[in-house]
PDB file of N, CA, C and O in Angstrom, chain B, residues numbered from 101:
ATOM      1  N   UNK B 101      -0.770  -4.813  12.281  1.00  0.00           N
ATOM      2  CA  UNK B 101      -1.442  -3.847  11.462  1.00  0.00           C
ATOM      3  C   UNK B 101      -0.912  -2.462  11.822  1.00  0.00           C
ATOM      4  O   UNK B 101      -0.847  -2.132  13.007  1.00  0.00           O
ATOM      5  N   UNK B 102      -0.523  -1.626  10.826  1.00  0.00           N
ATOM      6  CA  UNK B 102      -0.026  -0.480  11.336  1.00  0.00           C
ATOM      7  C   UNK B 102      -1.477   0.830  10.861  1.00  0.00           C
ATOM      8  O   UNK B 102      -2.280   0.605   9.955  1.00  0.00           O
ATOM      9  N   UNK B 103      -1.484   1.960  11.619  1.00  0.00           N
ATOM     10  CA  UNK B 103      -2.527   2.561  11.571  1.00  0.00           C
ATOM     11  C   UNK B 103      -1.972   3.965  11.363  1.00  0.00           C
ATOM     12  O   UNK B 103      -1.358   4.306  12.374  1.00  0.00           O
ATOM     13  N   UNK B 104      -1.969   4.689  10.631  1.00  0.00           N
ATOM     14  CA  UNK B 104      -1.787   5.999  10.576  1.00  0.00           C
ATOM     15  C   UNK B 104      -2.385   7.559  11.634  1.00  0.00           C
ATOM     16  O   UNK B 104      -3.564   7.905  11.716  1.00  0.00           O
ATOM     17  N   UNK B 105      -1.508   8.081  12.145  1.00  0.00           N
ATOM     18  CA  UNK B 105      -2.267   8.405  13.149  1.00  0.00           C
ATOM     19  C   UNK B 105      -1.412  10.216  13.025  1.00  0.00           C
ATOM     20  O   UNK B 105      -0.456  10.617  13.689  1.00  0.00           O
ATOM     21  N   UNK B 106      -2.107  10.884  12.068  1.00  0.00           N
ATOM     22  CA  UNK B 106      -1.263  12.234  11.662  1.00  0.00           C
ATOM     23  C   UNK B 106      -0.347  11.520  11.045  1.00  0.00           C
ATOM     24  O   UNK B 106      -0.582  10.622  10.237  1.00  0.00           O
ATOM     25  N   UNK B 107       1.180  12.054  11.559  1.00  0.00           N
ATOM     26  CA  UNK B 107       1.940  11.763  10.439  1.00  0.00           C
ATOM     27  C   UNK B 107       3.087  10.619  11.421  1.00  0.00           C
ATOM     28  O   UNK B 107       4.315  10.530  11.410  1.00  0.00           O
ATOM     29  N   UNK B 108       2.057   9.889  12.183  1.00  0.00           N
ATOM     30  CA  UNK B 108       3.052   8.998  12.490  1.00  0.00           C
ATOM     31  C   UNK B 108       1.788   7.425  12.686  1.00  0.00           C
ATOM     32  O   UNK B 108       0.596   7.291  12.961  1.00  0.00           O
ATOM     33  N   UNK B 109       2.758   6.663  12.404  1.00  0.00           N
ATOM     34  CA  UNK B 109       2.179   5.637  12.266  1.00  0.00           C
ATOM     35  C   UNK B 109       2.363   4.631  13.405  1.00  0.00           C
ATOM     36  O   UNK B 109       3.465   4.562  13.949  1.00  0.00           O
ATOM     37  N   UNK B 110       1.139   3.682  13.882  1.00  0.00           N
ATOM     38  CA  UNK B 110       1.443   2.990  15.167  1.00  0.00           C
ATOM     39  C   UNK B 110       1.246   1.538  14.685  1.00  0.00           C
ATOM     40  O   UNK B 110       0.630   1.180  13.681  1.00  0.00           O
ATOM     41  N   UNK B 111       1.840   0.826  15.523  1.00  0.00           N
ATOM     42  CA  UNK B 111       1.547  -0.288  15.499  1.00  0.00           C
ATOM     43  C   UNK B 111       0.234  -1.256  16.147  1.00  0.00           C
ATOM     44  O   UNK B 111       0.703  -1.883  17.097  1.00  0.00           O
ATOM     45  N   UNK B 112      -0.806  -1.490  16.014  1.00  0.00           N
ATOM     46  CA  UNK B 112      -1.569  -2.072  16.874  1.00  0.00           C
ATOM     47  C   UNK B 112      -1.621  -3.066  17.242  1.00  0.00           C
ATOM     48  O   UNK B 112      -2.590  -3.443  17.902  1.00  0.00           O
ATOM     49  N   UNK B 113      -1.050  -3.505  17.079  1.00  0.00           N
ATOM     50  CA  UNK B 113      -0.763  -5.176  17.752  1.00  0.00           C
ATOM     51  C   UNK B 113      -0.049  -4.869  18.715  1.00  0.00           C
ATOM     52  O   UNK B 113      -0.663  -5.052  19.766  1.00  0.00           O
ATOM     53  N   UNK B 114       1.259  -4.372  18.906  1.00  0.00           N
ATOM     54  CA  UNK B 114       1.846  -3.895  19.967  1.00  0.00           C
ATOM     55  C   UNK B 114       1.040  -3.231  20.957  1.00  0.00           C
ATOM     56  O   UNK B 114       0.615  -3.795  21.966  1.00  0.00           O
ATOM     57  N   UNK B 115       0.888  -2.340  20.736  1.00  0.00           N
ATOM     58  CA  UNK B 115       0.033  -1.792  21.379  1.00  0.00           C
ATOM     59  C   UNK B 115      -1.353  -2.337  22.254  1.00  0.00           C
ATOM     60  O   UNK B 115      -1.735  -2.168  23.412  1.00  0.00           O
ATOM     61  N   UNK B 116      -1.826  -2.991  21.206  1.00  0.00           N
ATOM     62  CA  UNK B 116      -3.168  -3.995  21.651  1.00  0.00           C
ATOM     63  C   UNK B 116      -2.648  -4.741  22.778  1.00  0.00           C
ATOM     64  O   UNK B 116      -2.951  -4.633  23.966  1.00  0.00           O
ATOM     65  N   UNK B 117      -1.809  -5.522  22.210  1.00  0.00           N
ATOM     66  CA  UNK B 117      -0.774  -6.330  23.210  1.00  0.00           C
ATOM     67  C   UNK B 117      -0.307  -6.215  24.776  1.00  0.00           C
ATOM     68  O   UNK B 117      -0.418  -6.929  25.773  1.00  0.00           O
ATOM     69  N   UNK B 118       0.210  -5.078  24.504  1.00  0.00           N
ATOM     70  CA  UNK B 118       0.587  -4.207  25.659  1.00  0.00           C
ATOM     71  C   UNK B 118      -0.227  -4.141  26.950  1.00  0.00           C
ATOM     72  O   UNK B 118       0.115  -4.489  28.080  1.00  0.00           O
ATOM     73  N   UNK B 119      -1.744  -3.452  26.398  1.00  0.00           N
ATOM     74  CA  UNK B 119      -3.031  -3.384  27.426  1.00  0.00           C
ATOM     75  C   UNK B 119      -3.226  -4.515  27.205  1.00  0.00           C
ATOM     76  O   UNK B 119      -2.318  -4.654  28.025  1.00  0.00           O
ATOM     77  N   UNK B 120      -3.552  -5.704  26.864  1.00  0.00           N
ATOM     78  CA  UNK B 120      -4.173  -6.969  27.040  1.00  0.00           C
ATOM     79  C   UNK B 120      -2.885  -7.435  28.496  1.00  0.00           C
ATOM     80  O   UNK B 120      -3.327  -7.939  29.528  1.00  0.00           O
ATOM     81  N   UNK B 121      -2.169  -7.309  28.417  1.00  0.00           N
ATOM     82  CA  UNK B 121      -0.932  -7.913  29.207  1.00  0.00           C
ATOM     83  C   UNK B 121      -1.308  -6.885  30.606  1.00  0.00           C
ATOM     84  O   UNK B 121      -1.587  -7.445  31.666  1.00  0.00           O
ATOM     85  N   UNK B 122      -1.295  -5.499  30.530  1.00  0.00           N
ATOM     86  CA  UNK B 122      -1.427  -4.752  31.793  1.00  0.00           C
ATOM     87  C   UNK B 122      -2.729  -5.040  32.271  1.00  0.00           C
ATOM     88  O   UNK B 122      -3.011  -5.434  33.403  1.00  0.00           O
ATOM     89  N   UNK B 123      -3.717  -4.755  31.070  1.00  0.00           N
ATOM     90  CA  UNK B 123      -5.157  -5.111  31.806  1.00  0.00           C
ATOM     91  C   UNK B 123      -5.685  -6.242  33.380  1.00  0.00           C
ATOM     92  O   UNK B 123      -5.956  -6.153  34.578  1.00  0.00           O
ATOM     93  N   UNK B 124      -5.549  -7.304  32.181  1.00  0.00           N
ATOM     94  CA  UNK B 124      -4.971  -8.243  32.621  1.00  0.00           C
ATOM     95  C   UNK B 124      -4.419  -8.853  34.026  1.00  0.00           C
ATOM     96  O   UNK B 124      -4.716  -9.781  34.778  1.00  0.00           O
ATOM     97  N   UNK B 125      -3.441  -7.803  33.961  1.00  0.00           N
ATOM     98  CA  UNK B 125      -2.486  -8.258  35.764  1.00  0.00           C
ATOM     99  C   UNK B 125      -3.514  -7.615  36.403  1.00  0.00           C
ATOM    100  O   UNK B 125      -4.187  -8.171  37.272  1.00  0.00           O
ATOM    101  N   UNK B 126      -3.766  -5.966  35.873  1.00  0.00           N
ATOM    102  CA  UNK B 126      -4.484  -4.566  37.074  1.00  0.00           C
ATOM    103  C   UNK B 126      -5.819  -5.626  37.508  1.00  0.00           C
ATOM    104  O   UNK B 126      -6.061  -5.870  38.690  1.00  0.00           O
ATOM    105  N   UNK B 127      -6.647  -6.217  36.346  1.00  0.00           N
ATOM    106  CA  UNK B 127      -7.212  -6.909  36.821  1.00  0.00           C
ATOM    107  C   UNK B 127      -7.727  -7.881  37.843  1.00  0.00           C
ATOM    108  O   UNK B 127      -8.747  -8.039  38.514  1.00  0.00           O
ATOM    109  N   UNK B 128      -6.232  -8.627  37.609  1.00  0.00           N
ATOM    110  CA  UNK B 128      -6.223  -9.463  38.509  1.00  0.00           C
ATOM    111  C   UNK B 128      -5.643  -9.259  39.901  1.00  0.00           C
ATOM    112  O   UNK B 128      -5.492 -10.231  40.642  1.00  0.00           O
ATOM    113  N   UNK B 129      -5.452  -8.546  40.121  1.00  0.00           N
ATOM    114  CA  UNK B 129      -4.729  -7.651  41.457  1.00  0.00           C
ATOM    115  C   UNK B 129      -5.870  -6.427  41.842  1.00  0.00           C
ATOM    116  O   UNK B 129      -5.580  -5.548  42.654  1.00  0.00           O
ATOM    117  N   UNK B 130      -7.165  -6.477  41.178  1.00  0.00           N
ATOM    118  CA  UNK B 130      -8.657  -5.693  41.930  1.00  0.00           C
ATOM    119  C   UNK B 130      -7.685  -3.838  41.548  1.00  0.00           C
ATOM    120  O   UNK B 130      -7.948  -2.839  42.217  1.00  0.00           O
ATOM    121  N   UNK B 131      -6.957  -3.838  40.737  1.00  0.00           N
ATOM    122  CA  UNK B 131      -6.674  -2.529  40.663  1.00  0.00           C
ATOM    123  C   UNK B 131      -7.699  -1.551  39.625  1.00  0.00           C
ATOM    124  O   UNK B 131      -7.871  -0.341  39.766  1.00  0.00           O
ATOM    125  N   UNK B 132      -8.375  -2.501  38.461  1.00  0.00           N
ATOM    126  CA  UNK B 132      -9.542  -2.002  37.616  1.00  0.00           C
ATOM    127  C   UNK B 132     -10.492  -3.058  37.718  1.00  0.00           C
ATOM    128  O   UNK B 132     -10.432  -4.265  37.950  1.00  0.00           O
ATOM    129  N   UNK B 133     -11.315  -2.295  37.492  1.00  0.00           N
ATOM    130  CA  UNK B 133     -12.516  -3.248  37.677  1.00  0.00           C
ATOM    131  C   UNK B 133     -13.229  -4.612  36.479  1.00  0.00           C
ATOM    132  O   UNK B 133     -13.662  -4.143  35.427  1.00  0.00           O
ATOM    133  N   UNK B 134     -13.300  -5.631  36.581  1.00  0.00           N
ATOM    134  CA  UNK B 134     -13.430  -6.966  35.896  1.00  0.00           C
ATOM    135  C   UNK B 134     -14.421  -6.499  34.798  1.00  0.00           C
ATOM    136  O   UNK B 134     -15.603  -6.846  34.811  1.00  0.00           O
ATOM    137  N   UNK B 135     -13.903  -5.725  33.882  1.00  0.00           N
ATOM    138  CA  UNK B 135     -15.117  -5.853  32.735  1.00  0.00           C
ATOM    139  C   UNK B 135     -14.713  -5.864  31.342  1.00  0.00           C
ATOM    140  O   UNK B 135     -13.564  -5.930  30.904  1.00  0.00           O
ATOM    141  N   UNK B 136     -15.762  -5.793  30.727  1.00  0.00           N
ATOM    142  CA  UNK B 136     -14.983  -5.608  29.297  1.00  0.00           C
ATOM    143  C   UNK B 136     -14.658  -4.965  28.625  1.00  0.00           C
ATOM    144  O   UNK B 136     -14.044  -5.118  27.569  1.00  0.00           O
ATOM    145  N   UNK B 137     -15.210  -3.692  29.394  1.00  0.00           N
ATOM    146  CA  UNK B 137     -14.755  -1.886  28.847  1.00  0.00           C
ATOM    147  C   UNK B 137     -13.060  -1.491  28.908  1.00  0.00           C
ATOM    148  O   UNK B 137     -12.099  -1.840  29.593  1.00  0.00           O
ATOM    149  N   UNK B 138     -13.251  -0.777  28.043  1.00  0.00           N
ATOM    150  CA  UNK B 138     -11.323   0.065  28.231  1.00  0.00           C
ATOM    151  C   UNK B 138     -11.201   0.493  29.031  1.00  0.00           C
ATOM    152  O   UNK B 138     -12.267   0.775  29.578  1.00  0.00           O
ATOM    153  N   UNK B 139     -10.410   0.754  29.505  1.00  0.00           N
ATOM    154  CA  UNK B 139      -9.862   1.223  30.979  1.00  0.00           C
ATOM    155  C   UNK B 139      -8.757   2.635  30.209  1.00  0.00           C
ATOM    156  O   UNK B 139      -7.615   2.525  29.762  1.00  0.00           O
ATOM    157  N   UNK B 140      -9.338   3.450  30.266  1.00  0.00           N
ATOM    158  CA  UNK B 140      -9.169   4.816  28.903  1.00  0.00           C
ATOM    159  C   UNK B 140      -7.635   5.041  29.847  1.00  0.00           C
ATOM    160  O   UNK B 140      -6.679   4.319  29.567  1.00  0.00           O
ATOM    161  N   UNK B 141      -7.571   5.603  30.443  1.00  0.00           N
ATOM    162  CA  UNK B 141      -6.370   6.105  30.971  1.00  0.00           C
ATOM    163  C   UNK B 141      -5.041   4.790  31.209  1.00  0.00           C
ATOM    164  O   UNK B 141      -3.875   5.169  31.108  1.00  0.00           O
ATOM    165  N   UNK B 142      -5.283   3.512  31.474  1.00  0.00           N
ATOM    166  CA  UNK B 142      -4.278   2.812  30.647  1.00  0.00           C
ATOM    167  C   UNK B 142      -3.884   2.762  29.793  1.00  0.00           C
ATOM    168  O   UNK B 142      -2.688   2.898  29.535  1.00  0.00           O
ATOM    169  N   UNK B 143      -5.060   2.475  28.800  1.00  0.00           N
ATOM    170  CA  UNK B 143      -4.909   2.947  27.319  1.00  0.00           C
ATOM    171  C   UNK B 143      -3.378   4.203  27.232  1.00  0.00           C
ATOM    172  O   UNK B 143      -2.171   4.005  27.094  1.00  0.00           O
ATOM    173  N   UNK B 144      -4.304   5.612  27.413  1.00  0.00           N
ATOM    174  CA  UNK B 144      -3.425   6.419  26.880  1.00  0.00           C
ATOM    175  C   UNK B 144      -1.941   6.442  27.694  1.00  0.00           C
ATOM    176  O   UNK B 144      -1.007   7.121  27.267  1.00  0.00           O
ATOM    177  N   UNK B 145      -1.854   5.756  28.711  1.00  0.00           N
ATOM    178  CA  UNK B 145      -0.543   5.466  29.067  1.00  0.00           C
ATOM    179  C   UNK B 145       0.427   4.504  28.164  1.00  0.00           C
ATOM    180  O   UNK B 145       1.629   4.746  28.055  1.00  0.00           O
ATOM    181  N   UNK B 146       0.108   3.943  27.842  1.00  0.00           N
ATOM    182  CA  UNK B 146       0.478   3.022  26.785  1.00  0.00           C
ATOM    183  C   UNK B 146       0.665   3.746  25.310  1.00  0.00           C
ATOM    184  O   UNK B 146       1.670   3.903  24.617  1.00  0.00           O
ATOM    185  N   UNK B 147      -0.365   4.026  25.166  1.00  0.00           N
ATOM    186  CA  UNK B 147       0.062   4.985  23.291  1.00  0.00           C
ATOM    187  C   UNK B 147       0.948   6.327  23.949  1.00  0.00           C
ATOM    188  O   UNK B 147       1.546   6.893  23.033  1.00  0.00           O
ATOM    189  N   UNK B 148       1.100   6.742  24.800  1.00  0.00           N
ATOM    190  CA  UNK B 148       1.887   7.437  24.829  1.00  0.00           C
ATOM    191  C   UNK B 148       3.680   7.127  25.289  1.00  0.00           C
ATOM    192  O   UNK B 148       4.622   7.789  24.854  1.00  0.00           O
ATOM    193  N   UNK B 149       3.746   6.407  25.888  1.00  0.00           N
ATOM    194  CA  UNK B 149       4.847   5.510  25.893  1.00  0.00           C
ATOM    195  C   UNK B 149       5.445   5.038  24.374  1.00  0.00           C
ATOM    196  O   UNK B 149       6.656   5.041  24.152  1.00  0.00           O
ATOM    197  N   UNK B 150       4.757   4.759  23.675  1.00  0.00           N
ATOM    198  CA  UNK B 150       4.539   3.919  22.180  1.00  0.00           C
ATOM    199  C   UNK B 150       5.115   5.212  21.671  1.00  0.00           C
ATOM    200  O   UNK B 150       6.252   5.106  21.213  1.00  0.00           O
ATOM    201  N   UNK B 151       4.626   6.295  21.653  1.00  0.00           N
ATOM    202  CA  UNK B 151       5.072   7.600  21.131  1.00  0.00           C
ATOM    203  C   UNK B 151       5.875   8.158  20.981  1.00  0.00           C
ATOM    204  O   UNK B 151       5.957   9.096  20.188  1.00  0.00           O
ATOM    205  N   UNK B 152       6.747   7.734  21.727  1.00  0.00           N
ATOM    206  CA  UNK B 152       7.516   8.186  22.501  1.00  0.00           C
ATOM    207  C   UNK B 152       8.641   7.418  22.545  1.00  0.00           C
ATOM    208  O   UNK B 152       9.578   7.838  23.223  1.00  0.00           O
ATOM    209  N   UNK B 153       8.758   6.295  21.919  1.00  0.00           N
ATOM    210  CA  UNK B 153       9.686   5.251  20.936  1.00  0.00           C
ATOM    211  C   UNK B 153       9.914   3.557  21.842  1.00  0.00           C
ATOM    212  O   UNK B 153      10.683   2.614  21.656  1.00  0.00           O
ATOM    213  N   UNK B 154       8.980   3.789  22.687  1.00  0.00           N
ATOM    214  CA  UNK B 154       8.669   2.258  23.796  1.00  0.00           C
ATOM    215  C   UNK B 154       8.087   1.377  22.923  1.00  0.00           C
ATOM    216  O   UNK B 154       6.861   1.419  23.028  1.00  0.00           O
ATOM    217  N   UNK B 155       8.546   0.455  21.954  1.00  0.00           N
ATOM    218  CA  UNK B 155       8.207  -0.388  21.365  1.00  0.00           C
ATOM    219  C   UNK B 155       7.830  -1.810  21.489  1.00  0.00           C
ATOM    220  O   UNK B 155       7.216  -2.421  20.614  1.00  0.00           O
ATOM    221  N   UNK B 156       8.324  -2.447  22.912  1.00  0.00           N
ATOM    222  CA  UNK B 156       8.452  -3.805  23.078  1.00  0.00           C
ATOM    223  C   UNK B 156       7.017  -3.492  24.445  1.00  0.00           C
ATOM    224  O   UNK B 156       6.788  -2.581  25.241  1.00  0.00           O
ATOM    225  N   UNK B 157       6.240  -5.021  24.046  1.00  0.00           N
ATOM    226  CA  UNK B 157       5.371  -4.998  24.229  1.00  0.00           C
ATOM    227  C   UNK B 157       4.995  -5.376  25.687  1.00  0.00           C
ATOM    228  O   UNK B 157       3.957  -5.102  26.289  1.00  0.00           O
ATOM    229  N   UNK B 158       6.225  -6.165  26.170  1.00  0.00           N
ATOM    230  CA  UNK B 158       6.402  -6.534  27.577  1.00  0.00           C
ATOM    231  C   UNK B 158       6.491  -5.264  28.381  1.00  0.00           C
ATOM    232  O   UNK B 158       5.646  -4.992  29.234  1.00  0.00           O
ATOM    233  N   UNK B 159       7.931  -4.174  27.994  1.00  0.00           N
ATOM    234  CA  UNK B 159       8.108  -3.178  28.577  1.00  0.00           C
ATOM    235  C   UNK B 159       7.057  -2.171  28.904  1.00  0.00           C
ATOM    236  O   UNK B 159       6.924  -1.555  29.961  1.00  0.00           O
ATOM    237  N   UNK B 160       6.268  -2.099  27.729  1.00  0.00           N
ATOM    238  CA  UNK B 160       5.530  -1.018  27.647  1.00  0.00           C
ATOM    239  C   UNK B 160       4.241  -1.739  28.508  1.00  0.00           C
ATOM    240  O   UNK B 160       3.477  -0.959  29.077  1.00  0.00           O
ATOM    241  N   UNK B 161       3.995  -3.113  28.613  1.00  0.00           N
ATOM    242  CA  UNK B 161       2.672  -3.377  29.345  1.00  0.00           C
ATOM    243  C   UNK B 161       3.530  -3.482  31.707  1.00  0.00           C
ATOM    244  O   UNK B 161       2.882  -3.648  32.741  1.00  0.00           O
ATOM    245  N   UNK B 162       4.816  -3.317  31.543  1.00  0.00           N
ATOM    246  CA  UNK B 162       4.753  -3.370  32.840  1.00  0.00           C
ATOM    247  C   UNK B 162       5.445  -1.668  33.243  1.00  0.00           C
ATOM    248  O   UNK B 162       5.765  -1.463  34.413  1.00  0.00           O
ATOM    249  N   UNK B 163       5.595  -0.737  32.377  1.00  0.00           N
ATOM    250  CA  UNK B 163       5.822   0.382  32.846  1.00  0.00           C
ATOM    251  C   UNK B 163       4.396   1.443  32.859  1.00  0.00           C
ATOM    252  O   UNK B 163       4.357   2.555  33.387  1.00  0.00           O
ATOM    253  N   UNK B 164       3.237   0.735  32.107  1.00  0.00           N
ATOM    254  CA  UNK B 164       1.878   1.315  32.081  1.00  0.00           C
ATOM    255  C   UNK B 164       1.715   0.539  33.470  1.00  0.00           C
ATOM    256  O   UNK B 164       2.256   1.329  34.244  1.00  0.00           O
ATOM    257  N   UNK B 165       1.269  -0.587  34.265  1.00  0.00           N
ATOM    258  CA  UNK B 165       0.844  -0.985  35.235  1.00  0.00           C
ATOM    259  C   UNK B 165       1.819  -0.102  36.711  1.00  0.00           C
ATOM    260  O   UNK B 165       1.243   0.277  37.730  1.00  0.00           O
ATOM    261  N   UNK B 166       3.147   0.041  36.498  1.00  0.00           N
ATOM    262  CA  UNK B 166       3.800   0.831  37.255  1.00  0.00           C
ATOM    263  C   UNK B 166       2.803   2.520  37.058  1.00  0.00           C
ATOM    264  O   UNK B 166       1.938   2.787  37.892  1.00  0.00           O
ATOM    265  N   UNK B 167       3.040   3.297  36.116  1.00  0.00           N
ATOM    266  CA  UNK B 167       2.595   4.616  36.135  1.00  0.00           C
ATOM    267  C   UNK B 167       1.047   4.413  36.466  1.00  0.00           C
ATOM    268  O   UNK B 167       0.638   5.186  37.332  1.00  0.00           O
ATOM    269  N   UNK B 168       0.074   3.491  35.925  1.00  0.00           N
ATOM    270  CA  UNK B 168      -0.856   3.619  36.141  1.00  0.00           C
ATOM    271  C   UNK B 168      -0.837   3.220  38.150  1.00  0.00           C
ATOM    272  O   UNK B 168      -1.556   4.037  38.725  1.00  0.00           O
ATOM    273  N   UNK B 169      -0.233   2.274  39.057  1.00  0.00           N
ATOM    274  CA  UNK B 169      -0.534   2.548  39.782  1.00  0.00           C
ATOM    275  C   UNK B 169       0.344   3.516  40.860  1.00  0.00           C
ATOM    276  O   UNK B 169       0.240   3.500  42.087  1.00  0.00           O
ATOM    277  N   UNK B 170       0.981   4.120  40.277  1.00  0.00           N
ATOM    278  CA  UNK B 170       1.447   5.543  40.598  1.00  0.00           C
ATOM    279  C   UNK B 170       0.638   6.519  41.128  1.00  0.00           C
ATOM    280  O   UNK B 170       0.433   7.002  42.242  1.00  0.00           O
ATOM    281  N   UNK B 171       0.015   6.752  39.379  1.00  0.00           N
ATOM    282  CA  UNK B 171      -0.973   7.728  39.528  1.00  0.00           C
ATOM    283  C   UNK B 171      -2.228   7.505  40.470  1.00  0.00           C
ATOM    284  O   UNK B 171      -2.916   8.351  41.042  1.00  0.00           O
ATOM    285  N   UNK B 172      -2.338   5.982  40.463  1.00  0.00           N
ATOM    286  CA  UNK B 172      -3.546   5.775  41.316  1.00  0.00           C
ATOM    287  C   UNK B 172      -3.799   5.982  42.993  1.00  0.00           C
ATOM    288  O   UNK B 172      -4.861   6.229  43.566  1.00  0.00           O
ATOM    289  N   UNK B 173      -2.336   5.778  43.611  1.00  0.00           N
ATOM    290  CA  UNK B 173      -1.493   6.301  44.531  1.00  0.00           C
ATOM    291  C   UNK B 173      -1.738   7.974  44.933  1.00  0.00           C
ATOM    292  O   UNK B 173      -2.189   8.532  45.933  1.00  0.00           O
ATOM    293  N   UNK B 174      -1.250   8.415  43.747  1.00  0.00           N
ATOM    294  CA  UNK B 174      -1.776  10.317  43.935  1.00  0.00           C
ATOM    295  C   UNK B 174      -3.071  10.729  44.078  1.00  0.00           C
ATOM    296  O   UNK B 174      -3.430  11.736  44.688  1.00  0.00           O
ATOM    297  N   UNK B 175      -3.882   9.815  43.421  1.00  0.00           N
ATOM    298  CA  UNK B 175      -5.066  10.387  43.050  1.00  0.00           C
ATOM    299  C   UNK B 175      -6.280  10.369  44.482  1.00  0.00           C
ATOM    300  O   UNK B 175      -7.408  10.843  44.341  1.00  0.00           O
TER     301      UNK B 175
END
């Protein structure tokens, strides 16, 4: 399904995809916590990657689990 978003359009399945795949691992490795809520700042790691012309759904779900635990590292 593609979604209009201003004047650029995303894909959501990809995307969806993406966090279901990172979720997922962070999950299972106790890096976010087991629920059924979004995990917002994966999220926008991911649509912004996507943005930014990261299209494949593998790439984009193991370079969000890298930055996300990057950042988690700094924080």
């Amino acid at each position: 399904m593609l979604i209009e978003r201003g004047l650029q359009v995303m894909n959501v399945e990809v995307v969806g995809d993406a966090y279901a795949i990172a979720s997922n691992y962070l999950r299972k490795t106790g890096a976010i916590a087991d629920s059924f809520e979004t995990e917002e700042r994966l999220l926008e790691i991911i649509v912004q990657m996507f943005q930014h012309g990261e299209y494949n759904r593998i790439r984009l779900a193991n370079k969000a689990i890298a930055k996300f635990n990057a950042d988690t590292l700094i924080d």
